[in-house]
C-alpha positions as CSV (number, residue, x, y, z in Angstrom):
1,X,83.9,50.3,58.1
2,X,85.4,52.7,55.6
3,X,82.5,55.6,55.0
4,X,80.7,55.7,51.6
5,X,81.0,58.3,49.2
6,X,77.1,59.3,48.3
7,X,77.0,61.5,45.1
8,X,73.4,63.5,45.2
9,X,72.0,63.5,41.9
10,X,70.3,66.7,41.6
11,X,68.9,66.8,38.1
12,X,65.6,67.6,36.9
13,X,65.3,64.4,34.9
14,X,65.8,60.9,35.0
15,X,68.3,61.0,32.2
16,X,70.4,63.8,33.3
17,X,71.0,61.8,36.6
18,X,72.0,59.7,34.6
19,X,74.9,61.6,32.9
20,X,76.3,62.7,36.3
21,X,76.3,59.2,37.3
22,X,78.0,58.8,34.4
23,X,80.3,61.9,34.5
24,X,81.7,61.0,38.4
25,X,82.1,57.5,38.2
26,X,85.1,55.9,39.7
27,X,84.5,58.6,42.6
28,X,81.5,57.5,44.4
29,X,80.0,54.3,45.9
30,X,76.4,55.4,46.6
31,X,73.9,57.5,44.5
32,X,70.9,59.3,45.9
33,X,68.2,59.8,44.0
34,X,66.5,63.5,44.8
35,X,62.9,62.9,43.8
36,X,61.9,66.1,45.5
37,X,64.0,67.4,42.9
38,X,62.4,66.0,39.6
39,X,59.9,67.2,37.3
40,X,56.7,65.9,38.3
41,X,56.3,64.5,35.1
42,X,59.6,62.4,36.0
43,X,58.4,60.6,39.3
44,X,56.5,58.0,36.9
45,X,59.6,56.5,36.0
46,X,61.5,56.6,39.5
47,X,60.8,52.6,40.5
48,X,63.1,51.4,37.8
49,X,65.9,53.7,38.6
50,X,68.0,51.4,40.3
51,X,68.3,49.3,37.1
52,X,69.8,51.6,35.6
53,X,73.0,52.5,37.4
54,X,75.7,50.1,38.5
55,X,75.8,51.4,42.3
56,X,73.3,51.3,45.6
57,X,70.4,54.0,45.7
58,X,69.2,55.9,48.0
59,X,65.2,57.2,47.6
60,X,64.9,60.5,49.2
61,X,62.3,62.8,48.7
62,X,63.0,65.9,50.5
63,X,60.1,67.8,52.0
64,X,60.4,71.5,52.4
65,X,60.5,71.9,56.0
66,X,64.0,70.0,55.8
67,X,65.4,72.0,53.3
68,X,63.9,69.8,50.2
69,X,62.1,70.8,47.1
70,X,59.1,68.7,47.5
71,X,55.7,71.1,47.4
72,X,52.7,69.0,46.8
73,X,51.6,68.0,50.6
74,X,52.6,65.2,52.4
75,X,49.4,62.8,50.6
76,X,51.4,63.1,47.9
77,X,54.5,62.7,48.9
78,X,53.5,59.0,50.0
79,X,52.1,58.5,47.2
80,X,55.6,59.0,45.0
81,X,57.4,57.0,47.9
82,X,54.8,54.1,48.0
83,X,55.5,53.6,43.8
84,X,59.1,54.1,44.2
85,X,58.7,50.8,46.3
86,X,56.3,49.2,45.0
87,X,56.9,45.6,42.7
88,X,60.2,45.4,44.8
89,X,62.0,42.7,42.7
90,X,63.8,39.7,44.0
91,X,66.9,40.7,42.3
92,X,67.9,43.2,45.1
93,X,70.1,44.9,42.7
94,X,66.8,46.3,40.8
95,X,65.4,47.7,43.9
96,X,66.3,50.7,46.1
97,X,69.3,49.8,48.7
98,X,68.4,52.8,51.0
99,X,65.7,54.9,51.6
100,X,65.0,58.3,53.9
101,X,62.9,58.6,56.5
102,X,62.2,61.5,58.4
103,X,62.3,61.3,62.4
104,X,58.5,61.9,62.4
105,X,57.8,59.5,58.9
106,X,54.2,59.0,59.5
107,X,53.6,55.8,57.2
108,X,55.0,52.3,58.7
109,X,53.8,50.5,56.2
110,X,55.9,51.4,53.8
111,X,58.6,51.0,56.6
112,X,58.0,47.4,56.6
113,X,57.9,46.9,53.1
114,X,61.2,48.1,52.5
115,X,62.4,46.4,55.3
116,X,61.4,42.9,53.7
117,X,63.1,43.4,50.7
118,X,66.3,44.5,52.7
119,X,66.1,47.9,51.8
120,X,68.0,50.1,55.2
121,X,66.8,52.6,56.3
122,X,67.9,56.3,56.9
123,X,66.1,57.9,59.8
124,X,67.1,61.6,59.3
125,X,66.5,65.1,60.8
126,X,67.5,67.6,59.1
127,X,68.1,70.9,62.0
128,X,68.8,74.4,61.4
129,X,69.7,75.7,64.8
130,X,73.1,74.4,66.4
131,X,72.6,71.4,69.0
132,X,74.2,71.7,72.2
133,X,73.7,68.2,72.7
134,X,74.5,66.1,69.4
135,X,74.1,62.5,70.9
136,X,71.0,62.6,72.8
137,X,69.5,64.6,69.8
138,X,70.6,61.5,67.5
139,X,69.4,58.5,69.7
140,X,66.6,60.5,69.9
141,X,66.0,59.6,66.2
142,X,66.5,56.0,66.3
143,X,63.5,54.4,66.6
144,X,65.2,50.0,65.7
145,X,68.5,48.9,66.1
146,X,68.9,48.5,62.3
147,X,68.5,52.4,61.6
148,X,70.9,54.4,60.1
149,X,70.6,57.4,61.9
150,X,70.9,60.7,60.4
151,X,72.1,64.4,61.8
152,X,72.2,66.9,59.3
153,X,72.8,69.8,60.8
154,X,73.8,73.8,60.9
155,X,77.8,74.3,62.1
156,X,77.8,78.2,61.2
157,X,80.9,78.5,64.0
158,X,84.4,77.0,64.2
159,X,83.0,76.0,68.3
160,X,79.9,74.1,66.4
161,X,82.3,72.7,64.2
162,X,84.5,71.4,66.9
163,X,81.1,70.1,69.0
164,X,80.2,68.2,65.8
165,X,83.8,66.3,65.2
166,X,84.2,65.6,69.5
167,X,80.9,64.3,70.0
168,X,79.3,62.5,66.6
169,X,82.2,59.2,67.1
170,X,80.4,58.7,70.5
171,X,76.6,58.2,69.0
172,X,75.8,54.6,68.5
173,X,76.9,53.0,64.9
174,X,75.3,52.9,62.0
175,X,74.7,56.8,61.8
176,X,75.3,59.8,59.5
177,X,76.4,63.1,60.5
178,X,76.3,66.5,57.6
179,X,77.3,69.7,58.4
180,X,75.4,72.5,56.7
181,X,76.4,75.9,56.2
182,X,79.7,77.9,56.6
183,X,81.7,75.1,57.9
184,X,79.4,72.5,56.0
185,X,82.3,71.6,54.1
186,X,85.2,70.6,56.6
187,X,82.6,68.5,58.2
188,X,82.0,66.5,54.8
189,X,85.8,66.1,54.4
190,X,86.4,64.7,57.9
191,X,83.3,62.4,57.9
192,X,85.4,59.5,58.6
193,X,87.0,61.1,61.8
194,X,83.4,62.0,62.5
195,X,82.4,58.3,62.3
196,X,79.3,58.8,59.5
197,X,78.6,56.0,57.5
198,X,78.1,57.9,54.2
199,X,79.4,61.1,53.3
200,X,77.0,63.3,51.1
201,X,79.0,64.7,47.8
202,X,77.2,66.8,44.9
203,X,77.6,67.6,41.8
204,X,80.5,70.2,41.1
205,X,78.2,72.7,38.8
206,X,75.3,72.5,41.3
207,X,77.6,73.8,43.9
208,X,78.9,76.7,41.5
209,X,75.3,77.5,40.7
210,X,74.0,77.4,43.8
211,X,76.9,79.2,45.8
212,X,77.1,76.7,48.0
213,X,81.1,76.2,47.8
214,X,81.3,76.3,52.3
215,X,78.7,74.1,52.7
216,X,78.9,71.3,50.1
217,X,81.6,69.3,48.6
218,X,81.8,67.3,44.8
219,X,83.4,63.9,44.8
220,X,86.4,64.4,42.8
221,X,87.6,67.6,45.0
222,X,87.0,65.2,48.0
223,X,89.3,62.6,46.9
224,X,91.6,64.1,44.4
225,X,92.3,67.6,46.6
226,X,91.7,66.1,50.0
227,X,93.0,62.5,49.9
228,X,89.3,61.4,51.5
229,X,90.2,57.2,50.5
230,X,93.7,57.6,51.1
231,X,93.9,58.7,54.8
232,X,91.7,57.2,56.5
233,X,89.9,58.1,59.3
234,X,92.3,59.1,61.6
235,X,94.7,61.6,59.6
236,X,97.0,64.7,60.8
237,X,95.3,68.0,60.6
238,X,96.7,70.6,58.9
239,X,95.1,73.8,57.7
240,X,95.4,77.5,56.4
241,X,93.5,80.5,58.2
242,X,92.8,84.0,57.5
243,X,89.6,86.3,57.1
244,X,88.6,84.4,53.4
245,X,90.8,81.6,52.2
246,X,87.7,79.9,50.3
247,X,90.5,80.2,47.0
248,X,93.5,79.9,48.6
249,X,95.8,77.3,46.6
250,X,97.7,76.0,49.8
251,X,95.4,73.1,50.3
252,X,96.3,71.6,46.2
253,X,100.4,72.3,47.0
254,X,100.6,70.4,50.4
255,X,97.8,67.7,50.1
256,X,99.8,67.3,46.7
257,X,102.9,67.0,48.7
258,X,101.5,64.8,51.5
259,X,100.2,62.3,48.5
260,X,103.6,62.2,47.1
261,X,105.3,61.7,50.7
262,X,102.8,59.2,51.3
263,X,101.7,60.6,54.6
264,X,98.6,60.3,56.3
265,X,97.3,63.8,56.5
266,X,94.8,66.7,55.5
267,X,95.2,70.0,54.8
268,X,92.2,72.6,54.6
269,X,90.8,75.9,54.9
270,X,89.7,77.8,57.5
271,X,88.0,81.1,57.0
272,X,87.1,83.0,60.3
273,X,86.3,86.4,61.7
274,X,89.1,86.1,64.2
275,X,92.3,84.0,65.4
276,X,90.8,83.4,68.5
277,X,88.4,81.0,67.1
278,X,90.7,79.6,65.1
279,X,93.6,79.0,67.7
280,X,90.8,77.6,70.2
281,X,89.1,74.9,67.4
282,X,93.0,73.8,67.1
283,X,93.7,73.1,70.6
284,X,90.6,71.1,70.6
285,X,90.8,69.2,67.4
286,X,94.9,68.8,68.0
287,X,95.5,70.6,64.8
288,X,99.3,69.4,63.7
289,X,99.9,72.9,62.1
290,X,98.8,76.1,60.8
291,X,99.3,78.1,57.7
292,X,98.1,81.8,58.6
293,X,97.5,84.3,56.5
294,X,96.2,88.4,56.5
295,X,95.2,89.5,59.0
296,X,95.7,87.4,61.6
297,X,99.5,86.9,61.7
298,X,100.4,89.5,64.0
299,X,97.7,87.2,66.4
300,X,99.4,84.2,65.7
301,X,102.6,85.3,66.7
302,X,101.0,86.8,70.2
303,X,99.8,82.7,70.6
304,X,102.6,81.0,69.8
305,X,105.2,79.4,72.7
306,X,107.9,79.7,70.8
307,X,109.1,82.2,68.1
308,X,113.1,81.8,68.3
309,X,113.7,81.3,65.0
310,X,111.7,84.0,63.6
311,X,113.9,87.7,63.4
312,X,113.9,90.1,66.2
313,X,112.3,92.7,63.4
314,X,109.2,90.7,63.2
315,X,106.1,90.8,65.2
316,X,104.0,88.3,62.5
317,X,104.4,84.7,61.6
318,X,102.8,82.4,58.8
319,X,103.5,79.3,60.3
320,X,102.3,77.9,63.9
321,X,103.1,74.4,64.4
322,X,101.6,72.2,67.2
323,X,104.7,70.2,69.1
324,X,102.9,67.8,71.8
325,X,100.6,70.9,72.6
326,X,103.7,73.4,72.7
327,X,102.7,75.9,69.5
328,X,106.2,77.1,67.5
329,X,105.8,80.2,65.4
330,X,108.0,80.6,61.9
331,X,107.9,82.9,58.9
332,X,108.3,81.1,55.8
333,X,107.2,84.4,54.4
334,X,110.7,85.6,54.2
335,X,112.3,82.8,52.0
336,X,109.3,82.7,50.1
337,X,109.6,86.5,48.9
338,X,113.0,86.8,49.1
339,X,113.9,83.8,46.3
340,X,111.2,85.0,44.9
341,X,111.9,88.9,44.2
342,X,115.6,88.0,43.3
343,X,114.3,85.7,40.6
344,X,111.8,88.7,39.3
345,X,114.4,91.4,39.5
346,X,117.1,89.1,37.7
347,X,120.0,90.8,37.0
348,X,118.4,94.0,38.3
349,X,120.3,94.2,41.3
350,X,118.5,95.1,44.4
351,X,120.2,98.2,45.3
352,X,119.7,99.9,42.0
353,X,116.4,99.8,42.9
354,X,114.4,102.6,44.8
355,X,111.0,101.0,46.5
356,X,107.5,101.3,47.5
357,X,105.8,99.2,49.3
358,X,102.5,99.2,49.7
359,X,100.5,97.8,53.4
360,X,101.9,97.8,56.7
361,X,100.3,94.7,58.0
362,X,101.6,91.6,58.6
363,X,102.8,90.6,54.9
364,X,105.0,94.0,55.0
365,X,106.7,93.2,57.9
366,X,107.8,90.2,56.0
367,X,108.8,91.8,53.0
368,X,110.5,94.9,54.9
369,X,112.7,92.7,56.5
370,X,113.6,91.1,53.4
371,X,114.3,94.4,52.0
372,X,116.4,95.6,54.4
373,X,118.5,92.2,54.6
374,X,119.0,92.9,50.8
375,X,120.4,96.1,50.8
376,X,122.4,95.6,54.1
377,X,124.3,92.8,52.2
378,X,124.1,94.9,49.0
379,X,124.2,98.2,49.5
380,X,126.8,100.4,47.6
381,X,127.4,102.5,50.8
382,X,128.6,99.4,52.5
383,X,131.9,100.7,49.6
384,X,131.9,104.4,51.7
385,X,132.3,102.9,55.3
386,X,135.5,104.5,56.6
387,X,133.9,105.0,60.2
388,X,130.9,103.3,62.0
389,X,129.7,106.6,62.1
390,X,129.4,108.0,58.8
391,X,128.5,104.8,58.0
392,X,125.2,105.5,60.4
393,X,124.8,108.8,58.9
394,X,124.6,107.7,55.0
395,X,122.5,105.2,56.2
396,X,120.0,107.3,57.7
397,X,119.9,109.5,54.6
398,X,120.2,107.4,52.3
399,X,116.1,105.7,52.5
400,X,115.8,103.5,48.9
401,X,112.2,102.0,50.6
402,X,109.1,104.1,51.8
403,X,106.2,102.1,53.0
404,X,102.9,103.8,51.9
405,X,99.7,102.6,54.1
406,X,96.3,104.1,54.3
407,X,96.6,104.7,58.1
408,X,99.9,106.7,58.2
409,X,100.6,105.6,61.8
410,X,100.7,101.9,61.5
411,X,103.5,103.0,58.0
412,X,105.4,105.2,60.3
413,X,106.2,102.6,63.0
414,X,107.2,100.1,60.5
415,X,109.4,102.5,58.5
416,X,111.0,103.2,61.7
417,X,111.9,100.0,62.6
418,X,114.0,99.4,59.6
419,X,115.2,102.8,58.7
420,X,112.6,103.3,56.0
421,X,110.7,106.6,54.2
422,X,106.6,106.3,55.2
423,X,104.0,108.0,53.2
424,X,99.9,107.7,53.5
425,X,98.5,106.0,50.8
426,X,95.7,108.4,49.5
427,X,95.1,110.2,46.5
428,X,97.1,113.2,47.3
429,X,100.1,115.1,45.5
430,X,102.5,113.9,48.2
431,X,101.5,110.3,48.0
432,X,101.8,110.4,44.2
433,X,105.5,112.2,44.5
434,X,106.5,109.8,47.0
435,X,105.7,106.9,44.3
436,X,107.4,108.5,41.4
437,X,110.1,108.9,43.7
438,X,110.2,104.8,45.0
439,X,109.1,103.5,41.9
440,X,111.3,101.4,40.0
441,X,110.0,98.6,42.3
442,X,106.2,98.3,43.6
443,X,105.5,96.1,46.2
444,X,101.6,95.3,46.9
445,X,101.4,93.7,50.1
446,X,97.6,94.8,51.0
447,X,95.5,91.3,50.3
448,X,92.1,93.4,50.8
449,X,91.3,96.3,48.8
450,X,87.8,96.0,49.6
451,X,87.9,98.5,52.4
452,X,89.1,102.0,51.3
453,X,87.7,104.9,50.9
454,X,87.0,104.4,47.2
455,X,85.8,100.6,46.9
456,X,88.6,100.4,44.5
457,X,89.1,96.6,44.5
458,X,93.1,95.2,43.7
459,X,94.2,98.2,43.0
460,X,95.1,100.2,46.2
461,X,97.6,102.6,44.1
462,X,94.6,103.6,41.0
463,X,95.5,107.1,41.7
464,X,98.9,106.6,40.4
465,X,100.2,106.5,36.1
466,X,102.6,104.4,35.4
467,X,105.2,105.4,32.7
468,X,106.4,101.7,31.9
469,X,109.6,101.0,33.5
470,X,108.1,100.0,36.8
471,X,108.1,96.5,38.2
472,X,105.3,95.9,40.1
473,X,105.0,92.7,42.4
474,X,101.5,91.9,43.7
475,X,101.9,89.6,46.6
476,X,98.6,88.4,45.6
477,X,97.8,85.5,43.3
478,X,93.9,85.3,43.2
479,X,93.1,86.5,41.1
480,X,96.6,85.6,38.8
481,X,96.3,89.2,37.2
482,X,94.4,92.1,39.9
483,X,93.6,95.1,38.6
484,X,96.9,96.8,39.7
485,X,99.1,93.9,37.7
486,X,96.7,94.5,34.6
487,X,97.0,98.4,34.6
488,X,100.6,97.7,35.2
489,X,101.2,95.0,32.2
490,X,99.0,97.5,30.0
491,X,101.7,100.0,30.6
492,X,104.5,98.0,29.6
493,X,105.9,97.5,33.1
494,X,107.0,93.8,34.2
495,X,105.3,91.9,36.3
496,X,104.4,89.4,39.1
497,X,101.9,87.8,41.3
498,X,102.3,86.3,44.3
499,X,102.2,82.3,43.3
500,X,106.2,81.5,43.1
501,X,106.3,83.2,46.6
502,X,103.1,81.0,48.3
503,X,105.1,77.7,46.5
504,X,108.2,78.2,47.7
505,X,107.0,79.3,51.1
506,X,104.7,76.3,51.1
507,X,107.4,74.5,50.4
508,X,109.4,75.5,53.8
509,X,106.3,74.7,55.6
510,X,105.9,71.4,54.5
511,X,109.3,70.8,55.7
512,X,108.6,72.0,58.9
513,X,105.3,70.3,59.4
514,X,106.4,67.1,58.1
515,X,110.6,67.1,59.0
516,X,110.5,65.9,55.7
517,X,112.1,67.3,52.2
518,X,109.6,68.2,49.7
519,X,111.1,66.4,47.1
């Protein structure tokens, strides 16, 4: 059986539920009614609730213990429940379809009056310590064979994560399983792979308001982003990875794609701490591939099995894909940038250009290479080549790229590999003569700002005045204009994120995930 989509209505009032059901129909089969949520002016008018909507309702009121709203004792808490069911009408449609019981409900009476009128319930406990053993802890609930058990419970780990998607499909159906907290989310958007029979959804302005964006999912974003009704419960995995990638637009370009190709997969995010996790979760889960982003693609490419097709140059990849358990590493980044920058500089040609680039992490590499490609094919002094040897000598004077990087050790080894200037990037009269000296073309390749001395957020070169002619190419594209790109566009410099470089090495990706065009 397919698993319901529950949207939780989470207004104050009886009409405003009303709008959202309303507002996300089409996208849900199941509404719960939140009476721990109301005004307690509004419970009065709870029992004819079901009458009017067009879908199955659940009665829940939450106490506070499980992470409800409800604060006036558990007398009265019956009390609401007992007139929520009371004058259950023949016409099942005008009654409640489901309704939420704790493990430890104390009232069967109520029990059996909902269970005459065919009303199922949901025995639920609602947990906020990871389980080490999920199935005992769920047959523990079950008290008949006609429950729908519930598990709602904490996954604040990628390893909880994994426990919660391995063991939930071995718990005796009907149940319901929710993750809650940082990976809350993912387990909402593989709920049918999990087994649950309904999958909790709310309301996309209660999960703005809230800050709740990990942990909860709206309907719409659960079908429309992540395919929920289209793929089943079995699709391929796919996902991108790095410290934050909460905003990261890869999921809408390759779920978009995988719609279009009609192929049975997901793609998601994965924030994490480290790529350990991360790598570990998709052995486990049999991950079909991996987008990877800062920092952790210098660790990918120390995982992967095989990295022949990425350049000798490189230490980093952006692309790990899972072949029967063998893990290949690529670098999309390079086509991505490269088509790209030559699209931004037009008919500036490369080699009339003298560049700084700014990171040395695992983007750099990426872009270094590129550069270095560029100018090798294009470079004037390829013109002045008599002899190997003074070829090697111009070469080695001639430095149109210094890499700037707050820890000058980590630009010095990178400049070194490809024959580059290096410069710290600090608020120093060398630093700023090094950038009017490479700065026809600014490369921003550092995805975090957040941690240098100065706080100064996008905008890792604020030391520097730009005169205008600049072009200045953020490899970031959230948000679409940092602060560097708005200082820079103030000054009358051109301009560009990184978005035409995450499509069109998105692109590459899908081709290698899929063997598929993209088209």
């Amino acid at each position: 059986m397919a698993t319901k989509v529950c949207l939780v209505l989470t207004e104050e009032t009886i009409e405003g539920n009303l709008q959202l059901a309303k507002e996300y129909e089409g996208y849900y089969d199941i509404l719960e009614l939140r009476v721990d949520l109301l005004f307690s002016n509004e419970t009065f008018y709870v029992r004819k609730f079901p009458s009017l909507v067009q879908a199955p309702v659940i009665l829940t009121c939450r106490r506070l213990i499980d992470g409800g709203k409800f604060k006036d004792g558990e007398g009265a808490r019956l009390t609401v429940l007992a007139k929520a069911l009371a004058f259950l009408d023949n016409d099942y449609r005008k009654n409640f379809a489901y309704v939420d019981f704790e493990s430890d409900f104390p009232s069967s009476g109520l029990e059996e009056a909902a269970k005459a009128f065919d009303i199922k319930i949901i025995r639920s406990l609602h947990t906020f310590k990871p389980l080490s053993n999920i199935v005992k802890e769920m047959e523990t609930i079950r008290k008949t064979e006609d429950d729908i058990v519930k598990l709602a419970t904490v996954v604040p780990t990628l390893p909880d994560l994994a426990a919660l998607l391995l063991q939930s499909p071995k718990v005796k159906k009907p149940y319901i399983v929710s993750g809650i907290g940082k990976y809350g989310s993912l387990s909402r958007i593989f709920s049918q792979r999990l087994g649950s029979e309904i999958v909790y959804t709310f309301p996309a302005k209660y999960i703005k308001r809230n800050s709740l964006q990990a942990s909860l999912i709206d309907p719409i974003t659960l079908n429309d982003l992540y395919g929920f009704k289209r793929v089943g419960d079995q699709p391929k995995i796919y996902a991108v990875t790095g410290k934050d990638v909460q905003k990261s637009k890869s999921p809408l370009i390759q779920n978009a794609a995988f719609q279009k190709q009609n192929y049975s997969a997901c793609y998601v995010s994965i924030s994490a701490d480290n790529f350990s996790d991360v790598f570990r979760f998709a052995k486990k889960l049999n991950v079909q591939g991996l987008s990877i982003t800062a920092p952790f693609k210098k660790d990918a490419y120390e995982v992967a099995d095989v990295t022949e097709t990425v350049p000798p140059e490189l230490k980093a990849i952006n692309t790990l894909v899972n072949n029967n358990g063998e893990w290949l590493g690529y670098n999309t980044d390079i086509i991505g940038f490269e088509k790209a920058l030559l699209e931004f500089l037009g008919d500036k040609k490369i080699t009339q250009q003298r560049v700084a680039v700014l990171g040395a992490g695992g983007a750099a590499e990426a872009v270094c290479y590129v550069l270095a490609k560029l100018f090798e094919q294009r470079a004037k002094i390829k013109k002045l080549e008599p002899t190997r040897r003074l070829a090697e000598k111009i070469r080695r004077n001639y430095k149109p790229v210094c890499i700037f990087n707050r820890t000058k050790t980590k630009a010095e080894k990178l400049a070194k590999r490809f024959g580059f200037d290096f410069c710290t990037l600090a608020n120093t009269n060398e630093t700023i003569e090094k950038l009017q000296e490479h700065s026809s073309l600014i490369i921003n390749c550092i995805m975090d700002c957040s941690n240098s001395p100065e706080n100064i957020s996008d905008d890792p070169i604020y030391f520097y005045n730009f005169t205008g002619t600049e072009k200045v190419f953020d490899l970031i594209y959230e948000p679409e204009r940092t602060k560097l790109l708005q200082r820079a566009k103030k000054s009358g410099c051109k301009i560009s994120n990184g978005y035409q470089m995450l499509e069109l090495q998105a692109i590459e990706q899908f081709k290698i995930f899929t063997r598929r065009n993209y088209e």
